[in-house]
LUMGUMI-748815 format. One record per residue (C-alpha): x, y, z; residue in three letters; residue number from 1; chain. Coordinates in Angstrom, 3 decimals, always signed. Example, Ala and Ser with C-alpha at 12.3 -4.5 7.8 and 13.67 -1.06 7.14 Angstrom:
REC       east      north         up    aa     i   ch
REC    +12.300     -4.500     +7.800   ALA     1    A
REC    +13.670     -1.060     +7.140   SER     2    A
REM end
This chain:
REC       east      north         up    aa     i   ch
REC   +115.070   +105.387   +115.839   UNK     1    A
REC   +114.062   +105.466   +112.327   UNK     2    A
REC   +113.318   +102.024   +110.506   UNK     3    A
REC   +113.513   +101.655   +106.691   UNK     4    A
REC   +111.881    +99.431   +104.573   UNK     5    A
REC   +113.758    +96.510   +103.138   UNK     6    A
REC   +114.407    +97.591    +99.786   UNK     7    A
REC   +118.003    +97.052    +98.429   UNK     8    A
REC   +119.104   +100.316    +97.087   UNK     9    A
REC   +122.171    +98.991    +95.128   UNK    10    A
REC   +119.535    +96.402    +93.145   UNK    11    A
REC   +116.962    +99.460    +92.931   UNK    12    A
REC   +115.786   +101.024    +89.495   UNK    13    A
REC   +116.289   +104.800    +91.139   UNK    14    A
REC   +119.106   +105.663    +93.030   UNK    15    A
REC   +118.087   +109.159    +94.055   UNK    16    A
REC   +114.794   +111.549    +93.844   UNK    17    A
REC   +115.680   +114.901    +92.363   UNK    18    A
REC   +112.855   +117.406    +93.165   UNK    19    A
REC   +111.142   +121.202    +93.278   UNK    20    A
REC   +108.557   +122.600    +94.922   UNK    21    A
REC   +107.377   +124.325    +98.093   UNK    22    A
REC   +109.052   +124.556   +101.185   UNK    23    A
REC   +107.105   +125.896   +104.038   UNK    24    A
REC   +105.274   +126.033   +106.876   UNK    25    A
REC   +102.061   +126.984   +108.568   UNK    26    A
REC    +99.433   +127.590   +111.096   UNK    27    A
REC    +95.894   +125.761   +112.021   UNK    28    A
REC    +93.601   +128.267   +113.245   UNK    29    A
REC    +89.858   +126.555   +114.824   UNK    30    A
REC    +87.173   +128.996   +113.985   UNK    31    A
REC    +84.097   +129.218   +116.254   UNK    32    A
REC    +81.153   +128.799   +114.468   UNK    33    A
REC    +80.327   +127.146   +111.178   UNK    34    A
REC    +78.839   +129.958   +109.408   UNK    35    A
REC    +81.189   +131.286   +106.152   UNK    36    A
REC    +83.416   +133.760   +107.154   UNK    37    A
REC    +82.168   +137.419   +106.049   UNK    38    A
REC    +84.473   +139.954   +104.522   UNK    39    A
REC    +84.364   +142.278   +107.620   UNK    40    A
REC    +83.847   +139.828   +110.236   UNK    41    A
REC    +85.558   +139.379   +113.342   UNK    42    A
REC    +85.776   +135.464   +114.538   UNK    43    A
REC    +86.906   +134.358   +117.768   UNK    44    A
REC    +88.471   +131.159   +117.598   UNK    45    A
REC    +91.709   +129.297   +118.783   UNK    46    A
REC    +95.608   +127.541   +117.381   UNK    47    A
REC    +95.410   +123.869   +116.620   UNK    48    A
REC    +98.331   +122.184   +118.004   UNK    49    A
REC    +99.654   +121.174   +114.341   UNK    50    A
REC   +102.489   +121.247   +112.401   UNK    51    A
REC   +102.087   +122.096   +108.902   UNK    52    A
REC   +104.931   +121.390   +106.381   UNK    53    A
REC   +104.666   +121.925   +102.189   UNK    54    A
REC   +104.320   +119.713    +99.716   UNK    55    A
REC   +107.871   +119.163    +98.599   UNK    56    A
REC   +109.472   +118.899   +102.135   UNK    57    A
REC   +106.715   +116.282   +102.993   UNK    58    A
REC   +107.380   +113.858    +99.957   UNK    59    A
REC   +111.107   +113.810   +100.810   UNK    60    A
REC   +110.625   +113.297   +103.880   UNK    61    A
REC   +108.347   +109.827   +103.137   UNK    62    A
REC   +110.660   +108.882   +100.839   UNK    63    A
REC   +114.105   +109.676   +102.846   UNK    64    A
REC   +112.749   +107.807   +105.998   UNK    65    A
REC   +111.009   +104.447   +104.301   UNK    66    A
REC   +114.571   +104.067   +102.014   UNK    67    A
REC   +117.231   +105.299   +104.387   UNK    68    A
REC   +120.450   +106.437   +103.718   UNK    69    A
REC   +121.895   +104.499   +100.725   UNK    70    A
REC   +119.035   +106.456    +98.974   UNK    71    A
REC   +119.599   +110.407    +97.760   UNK    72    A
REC   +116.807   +112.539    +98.304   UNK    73    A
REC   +117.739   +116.101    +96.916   UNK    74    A
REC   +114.848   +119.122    +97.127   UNK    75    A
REC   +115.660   +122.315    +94.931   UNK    76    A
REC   +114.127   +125.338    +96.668   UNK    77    A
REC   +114.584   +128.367    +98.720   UNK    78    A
REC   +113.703   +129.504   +102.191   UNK    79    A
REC   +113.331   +132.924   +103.831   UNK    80    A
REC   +116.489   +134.234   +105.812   UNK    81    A
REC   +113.923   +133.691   +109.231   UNK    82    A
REC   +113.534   +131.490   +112.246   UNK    83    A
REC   +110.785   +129.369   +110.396   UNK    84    A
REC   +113.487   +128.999   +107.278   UNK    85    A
REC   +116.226   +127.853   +110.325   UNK    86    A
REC   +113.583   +125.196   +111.142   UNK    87    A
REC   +112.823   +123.729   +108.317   UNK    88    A
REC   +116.192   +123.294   +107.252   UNK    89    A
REC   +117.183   +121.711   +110.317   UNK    90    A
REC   +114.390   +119.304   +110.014   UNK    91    A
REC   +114.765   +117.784   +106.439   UNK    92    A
REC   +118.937   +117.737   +107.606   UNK    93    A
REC   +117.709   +115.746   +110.685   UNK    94    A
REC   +115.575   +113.686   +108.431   UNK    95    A
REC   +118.893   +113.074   +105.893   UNK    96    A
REC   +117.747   +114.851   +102.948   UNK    97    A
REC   +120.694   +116.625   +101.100   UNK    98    A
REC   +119.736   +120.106   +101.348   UNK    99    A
REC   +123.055   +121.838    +98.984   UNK   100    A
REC   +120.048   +122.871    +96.928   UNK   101    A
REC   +117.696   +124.514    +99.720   UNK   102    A
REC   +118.977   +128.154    +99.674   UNK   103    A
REC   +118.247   +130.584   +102.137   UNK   104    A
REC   +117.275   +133.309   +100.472   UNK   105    A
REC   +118.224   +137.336   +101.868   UNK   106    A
REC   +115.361   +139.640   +102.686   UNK   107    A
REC   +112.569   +137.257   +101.684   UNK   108    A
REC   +110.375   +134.934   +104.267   UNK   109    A
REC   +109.645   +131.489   +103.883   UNK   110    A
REC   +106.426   +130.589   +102.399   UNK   111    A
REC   +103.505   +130.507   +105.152   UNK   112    A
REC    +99.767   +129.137   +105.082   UNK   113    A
REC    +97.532   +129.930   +107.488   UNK   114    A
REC    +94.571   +127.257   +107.530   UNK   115    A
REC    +91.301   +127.664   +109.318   UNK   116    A
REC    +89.214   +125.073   +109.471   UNK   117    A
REC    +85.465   +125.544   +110.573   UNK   118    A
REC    +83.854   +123.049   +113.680   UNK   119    A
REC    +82.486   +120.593   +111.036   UNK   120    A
REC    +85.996   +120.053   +109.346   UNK   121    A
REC    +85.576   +122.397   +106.320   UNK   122    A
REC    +88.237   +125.091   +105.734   UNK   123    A
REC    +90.349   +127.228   +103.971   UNK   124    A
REC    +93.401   +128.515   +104.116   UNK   125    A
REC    +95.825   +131.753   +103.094   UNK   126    A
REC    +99.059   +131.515   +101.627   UNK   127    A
REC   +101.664   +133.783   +101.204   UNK   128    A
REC   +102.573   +134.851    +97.360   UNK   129    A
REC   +105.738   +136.497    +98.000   UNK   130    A
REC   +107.849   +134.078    +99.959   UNK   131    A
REC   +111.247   +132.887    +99.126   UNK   132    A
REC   +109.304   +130.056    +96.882   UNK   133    A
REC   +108.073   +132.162    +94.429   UNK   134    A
REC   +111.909   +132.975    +93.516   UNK   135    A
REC   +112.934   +129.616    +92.423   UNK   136    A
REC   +112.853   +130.065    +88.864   UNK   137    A
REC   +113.873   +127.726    +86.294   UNK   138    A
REC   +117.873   +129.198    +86.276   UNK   139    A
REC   +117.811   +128.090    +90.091   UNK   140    A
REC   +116.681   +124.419    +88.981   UNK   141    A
REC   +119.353   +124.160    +86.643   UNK   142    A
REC   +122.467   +124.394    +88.767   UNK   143    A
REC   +121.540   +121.175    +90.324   UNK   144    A
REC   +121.913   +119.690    +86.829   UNK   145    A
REC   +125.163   +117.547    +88.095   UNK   146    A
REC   +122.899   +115.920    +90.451   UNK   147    A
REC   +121.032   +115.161    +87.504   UNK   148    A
REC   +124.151   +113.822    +85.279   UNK   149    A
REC   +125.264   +111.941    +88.319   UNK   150    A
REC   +121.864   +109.707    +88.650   UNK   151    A
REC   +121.133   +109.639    +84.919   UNK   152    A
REC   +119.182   +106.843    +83.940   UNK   153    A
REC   +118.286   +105.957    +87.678   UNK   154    A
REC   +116.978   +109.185    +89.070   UNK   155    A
REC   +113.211   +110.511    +89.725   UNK   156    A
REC   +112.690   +114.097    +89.107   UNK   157    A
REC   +109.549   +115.049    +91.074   UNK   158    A
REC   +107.932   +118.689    +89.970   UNK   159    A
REC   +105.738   +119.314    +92.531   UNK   160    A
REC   +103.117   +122.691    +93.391   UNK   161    A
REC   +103.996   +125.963    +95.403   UNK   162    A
REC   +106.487   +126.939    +92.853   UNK   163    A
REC   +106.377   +128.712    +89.733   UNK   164    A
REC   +105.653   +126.520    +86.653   UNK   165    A
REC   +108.578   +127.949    +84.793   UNK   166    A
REC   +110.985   +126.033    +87.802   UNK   167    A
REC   +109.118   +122.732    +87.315   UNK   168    A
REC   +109.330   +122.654    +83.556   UNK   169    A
REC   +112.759   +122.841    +83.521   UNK   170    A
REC   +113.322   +120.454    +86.158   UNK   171    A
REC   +111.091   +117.912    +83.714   UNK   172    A
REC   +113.178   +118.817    +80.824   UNK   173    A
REC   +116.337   +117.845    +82.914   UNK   174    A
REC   +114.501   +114.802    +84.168   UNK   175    A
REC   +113.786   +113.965    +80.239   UNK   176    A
REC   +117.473   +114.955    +79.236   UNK   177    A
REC   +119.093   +112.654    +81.392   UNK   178    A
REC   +116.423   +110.013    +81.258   UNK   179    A
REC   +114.795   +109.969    +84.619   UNK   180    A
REC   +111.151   +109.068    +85.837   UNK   181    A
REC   +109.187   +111.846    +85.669   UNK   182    A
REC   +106.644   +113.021    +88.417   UNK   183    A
REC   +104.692   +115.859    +88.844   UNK   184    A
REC   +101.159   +117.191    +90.026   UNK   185    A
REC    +99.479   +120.243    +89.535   UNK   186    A
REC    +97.235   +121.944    +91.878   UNK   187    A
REC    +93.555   +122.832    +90.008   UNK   188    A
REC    +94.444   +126.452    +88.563   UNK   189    A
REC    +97.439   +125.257    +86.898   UNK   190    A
REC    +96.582   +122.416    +84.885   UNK   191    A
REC    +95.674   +124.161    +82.111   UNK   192    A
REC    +98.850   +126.487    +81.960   UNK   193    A
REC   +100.908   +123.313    +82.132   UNK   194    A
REC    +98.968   +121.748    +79.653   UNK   195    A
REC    +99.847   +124.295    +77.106   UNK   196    A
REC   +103.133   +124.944    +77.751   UNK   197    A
REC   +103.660   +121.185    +77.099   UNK   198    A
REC   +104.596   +120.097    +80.327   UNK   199    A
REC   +102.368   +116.652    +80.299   UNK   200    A
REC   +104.971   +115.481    +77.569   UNK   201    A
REC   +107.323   +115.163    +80.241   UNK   202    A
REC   +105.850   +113.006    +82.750   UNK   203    A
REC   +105.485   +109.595    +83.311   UNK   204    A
REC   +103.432   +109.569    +86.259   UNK   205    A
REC   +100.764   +112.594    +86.750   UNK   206    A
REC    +99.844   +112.381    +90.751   UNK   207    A
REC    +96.291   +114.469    +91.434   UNK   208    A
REC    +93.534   +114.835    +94.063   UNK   209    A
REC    +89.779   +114.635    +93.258   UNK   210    A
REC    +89.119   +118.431    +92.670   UNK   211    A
REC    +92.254   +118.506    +90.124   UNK   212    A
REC    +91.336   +115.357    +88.355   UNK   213    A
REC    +87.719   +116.934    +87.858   UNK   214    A
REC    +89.601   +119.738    +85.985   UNK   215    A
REC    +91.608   +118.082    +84.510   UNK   216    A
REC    +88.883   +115.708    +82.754   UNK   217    A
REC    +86.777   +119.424    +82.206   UNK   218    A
REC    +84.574   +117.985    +84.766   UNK   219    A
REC    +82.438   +119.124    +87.481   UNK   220    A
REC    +83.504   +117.794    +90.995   UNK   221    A
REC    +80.430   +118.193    +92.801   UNK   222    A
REC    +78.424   +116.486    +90.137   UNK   223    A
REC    +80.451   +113.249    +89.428   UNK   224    A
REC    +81.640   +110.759    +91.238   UNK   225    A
REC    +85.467   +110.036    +92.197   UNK   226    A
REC    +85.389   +107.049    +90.267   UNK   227    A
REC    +83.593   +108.173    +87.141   UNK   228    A
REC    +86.299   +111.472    +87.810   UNK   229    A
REC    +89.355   +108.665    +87.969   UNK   230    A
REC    +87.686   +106.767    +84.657   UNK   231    A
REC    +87.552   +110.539    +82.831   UNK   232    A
REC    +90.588   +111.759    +84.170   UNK   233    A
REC    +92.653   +108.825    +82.707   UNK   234    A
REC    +91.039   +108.442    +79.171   UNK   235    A
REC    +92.293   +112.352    +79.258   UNK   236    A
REC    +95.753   +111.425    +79.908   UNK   237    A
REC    +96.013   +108.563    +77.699   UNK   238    A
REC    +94.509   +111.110    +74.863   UNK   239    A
REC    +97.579   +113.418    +75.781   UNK   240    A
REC   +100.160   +111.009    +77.399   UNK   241    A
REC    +99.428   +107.724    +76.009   UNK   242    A
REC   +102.271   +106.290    +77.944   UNK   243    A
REC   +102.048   +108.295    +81.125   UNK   244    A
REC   +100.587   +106.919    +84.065   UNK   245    A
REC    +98.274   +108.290    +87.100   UNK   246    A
REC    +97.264   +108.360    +90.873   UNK   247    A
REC    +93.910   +110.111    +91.913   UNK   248    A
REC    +93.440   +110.692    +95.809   UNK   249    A
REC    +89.801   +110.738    +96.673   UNK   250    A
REC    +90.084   +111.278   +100.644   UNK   251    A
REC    +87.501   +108.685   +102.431   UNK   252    A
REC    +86.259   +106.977    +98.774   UNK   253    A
REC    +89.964   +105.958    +98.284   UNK   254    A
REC    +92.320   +106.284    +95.466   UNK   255    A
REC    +93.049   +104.880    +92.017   UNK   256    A
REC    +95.606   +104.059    +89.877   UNK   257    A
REC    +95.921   +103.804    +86.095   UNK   258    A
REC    +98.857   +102.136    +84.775   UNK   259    A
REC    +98.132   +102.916    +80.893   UNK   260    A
REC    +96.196    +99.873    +80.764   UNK   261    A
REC    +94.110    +99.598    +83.693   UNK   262    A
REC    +92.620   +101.521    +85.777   UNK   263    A
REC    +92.842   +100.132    +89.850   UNK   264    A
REC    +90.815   +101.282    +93.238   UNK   265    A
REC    +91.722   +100.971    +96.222   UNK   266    A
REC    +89.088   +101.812    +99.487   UNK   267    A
REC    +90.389   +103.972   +102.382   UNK   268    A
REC    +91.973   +101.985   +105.051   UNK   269    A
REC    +89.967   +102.509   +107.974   UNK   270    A
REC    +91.848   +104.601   +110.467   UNK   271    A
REC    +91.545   +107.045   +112.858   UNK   272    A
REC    +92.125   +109.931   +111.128   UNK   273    A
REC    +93.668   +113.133   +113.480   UNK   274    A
REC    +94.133   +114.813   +110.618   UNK   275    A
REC    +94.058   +114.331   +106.811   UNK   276    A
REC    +96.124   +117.529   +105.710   UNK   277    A
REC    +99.050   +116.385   +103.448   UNK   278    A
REC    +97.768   +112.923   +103.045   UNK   279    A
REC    +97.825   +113.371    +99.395   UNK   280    A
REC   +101.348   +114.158    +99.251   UNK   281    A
REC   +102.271   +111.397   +101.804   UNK   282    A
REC   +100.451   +108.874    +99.089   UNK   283    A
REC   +102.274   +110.195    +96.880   UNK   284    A
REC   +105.592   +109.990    +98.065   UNK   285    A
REC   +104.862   +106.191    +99.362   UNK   286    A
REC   +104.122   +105.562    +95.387   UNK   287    A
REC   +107.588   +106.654    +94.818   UNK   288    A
REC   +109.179   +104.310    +97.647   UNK   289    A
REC   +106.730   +101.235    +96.242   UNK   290    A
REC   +108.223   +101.969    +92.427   UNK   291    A
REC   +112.390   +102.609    +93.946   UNK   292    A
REC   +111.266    +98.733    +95.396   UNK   293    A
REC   +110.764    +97.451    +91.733   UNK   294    A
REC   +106.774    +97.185    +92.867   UNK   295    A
REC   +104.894    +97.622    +90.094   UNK   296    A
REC   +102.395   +100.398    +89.664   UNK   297    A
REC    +99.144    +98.345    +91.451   UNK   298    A
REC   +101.602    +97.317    +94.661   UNK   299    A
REC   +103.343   +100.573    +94.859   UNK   300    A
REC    +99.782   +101.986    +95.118   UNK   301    A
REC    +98.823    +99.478    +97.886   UNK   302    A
REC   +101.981   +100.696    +99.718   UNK   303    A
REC   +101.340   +104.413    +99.058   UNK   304    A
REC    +97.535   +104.281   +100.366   UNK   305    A
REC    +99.626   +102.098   +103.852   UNK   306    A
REC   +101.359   +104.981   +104.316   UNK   307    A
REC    +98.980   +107.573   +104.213   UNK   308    A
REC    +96.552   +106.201   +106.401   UNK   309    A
REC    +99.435   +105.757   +108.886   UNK   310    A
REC   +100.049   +109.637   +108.333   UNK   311    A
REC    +96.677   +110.142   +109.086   UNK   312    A
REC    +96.560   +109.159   +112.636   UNK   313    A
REC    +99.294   +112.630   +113.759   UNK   314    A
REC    +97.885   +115.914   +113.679   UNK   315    A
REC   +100.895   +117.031   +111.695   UNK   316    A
REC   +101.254   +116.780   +107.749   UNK   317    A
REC   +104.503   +114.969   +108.523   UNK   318    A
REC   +103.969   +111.961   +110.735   UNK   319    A
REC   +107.895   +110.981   +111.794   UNK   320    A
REC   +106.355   +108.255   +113.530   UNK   321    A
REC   +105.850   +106.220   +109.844   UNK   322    A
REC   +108.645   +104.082   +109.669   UNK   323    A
REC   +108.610   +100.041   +108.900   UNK   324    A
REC   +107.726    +99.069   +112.080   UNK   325    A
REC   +104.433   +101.302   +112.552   UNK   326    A
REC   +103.409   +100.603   +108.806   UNK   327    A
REC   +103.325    +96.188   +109.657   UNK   328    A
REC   +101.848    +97.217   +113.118   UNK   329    A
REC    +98.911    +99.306   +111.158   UNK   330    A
REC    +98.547    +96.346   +108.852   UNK   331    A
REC    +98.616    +93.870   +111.308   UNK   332    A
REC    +96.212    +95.688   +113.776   UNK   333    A
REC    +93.672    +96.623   +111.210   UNK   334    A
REC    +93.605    +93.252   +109.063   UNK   335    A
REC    +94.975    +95.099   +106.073   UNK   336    A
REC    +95.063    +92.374   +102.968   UNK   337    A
REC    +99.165    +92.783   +101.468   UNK   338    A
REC   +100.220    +91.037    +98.678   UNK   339    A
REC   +103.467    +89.157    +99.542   UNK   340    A
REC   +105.583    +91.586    +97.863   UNK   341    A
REC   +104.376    +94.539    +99.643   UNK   342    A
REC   +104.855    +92.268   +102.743   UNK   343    A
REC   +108.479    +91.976   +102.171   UNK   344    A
REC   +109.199    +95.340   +102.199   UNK   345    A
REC   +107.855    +95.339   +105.770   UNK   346    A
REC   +108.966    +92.142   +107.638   UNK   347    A
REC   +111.917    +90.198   +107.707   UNK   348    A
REC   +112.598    +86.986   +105.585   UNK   349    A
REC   +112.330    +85.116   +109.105   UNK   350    A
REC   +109.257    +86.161   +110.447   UNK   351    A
REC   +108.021    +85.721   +106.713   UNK   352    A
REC   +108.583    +82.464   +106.471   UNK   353    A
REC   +107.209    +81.770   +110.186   UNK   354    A
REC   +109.715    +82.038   +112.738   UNK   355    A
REC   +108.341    +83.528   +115.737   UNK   356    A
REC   +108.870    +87.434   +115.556   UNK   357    A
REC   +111.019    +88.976   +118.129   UNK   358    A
REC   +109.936    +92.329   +117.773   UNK   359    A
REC   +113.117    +94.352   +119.226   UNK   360    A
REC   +115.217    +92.115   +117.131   UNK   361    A
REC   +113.255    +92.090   +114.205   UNK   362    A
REC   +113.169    +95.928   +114.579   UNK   363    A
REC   +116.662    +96.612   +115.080   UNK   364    A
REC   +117.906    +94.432   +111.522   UNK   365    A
REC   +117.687    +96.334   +107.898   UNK   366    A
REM end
């Protein structure tokens, strides 16, 4: 049984999260040895028992799960007509996205990434270029525009990697158009594309990992810092976004968020991590719940880095495990400091005010 956060939908700034991007699936593969893979080589090695989903598929998810039901979460994409594409489908259904906009799509296969990861954690991984996701194309996006006209002025329209830029602009055009908040990341080889094509004019908050904020700030990863790459990376958006915000991910140094006028870290929380594929997106999409909760940018980002480090402790990218009642738990368990309005999202008013918690019944209430 799935437990939401307390957040009031009807009272809620966003009604709905509108979004594009990949839809997927993949494969861990544990290489023997840590030497780099040569071109000819032949590796033995063995299949991680992990579940790898996509980017797009693991945001909803977060978000459908910690805001329940009264809350529309609507993905735009396409799957292969194959058993993966079945799958998939029948997950984010179980999960209650609204998938009217997740097409299966004749003759192609859903997208697939198979990761290998090396004994001392390093890794790579290949993805498939021809999949069912690289058809979404901007003409796709737009017949979800009623969805768009029906949450105007209380939607978030989420652009988000493994799709073709030309899908996410126009899904941040409708998002401007009918006056949503507009999300989006890039992954490293596209910022500058969507840079000149304009796209940064259309988003309010830019969500990026170390290695993209580097690029983004024309800096070198290896030879910075995160925080001097945070610092750089946000002087760059307020140069071409002065109103935009920002969230960079920076794995076990933490994360950091910019509002427009200040920039805010946050350290790791200290967890046992399984595994930290996805975490990124899972930060993300715990951002999104924080800001549906009227939290403002510095709380939202205290829930979003919650939520990832519960993510963290499954082996898969999507942890259905992170509900309500495991995100207090972590907190409680790990001496997490909340601020009291991040606190109410998790607890009821009762135990809040110090009436002794009855966990099954406190559990069971919305």
């Amino acid at each position: 049984m799935n437990h939401p956060l307390y957040v009031d939908i009807a009272q809620a700034p966003y009604r709905a999260l509108i979004g594009v991007g990949g839809i997927g699936a993949g494969s861990f593969f544990a290489l023997k040895g840590n030497h780099t893979l040569g071109r000819e080589e032949s590796r033995l090695g063995h299949f991680l028992p992990r579940r790898d989903y996509c980017k797009l598929h693991i945001i909803c998810h977060y978000v459908q799960t910690l805001l329940g039901p009264s809350f529309a979460t609507i993905p735009i994409g396409k799957v292969g007509e194959d058993e993966m594409g079945v799958r998939l489908l029948h997950e984010m259904r179980e999960a209650g996205l609204d998938t009217r906009y997740v097409q299966v799509a004749p003759g192609l296969q859903t997208l697939f990434s198979f990761c290998f990861i090396y004994p001392d954690g390093s890794g790579g991984n290949l993805t498939t270029d021809d999949s069912a996701c690289a058809h979404v194309d901007a003409a796709y996006v737009r017949t979800a525009e009623p969805e768009f006209v029906r949450f105007a002025g209380r939607g978030i329209a989420l652009a988000a990697p493994e799709v073709p830029l030309a899908a996410r602009q126009a899904l941040l055009e409708l998002g401007t158009q009918h006056r949503m908040l507009r999300v989006a990341s890039f992954a490293t080889g596209e910022l500058a594309e969507a840079i000149q094509l304009g796209m940064l004019h259309h988003v309010d908050l830019l969500a990026l990992n170390r290695s993209e904020a580097a690029a983004f700030a024309h800096l070198a990863a290896e030879e910075h810092t995160p925080a001097a790459i945070a610092h750089a990376a946000a002087e760059r958006l307020r140069q071409l976004n002065p109103g935009a915000q920002l969230t960079v991910t920076a794995g076990a140094h933490g994360s950091w968020s910019w509002d427009g006028h200040e920039l805010v870290h946050r350290p790791a929380i200290p967890v046992t991590a399984v595994s930290t594929a996805g975490a990124g997106d899972t930060f993300l999409a715990g951002i999104l719940v924080g800001l549906v909760a009227r939290l403002p940018l510095h709380q939202a980002h205290e829930l979003g880095a919650l939520v990832a480090a519960h993510a963290v402790t499954s082996p898969h990218t999507i942890n259905k495990e992170t509900d309500r009642v495991a995100l207090w738990q972590l907190a409680e368990a790990l001496h997490v400091p909340l601020s009291q309005a991040v606190r109410r999202l998790l607890i009821s008013q009762d135990f809040a005010s110090g009436r002794t918690p009855n966990m099954h019944e406190e559990t069971d209430s919305r």
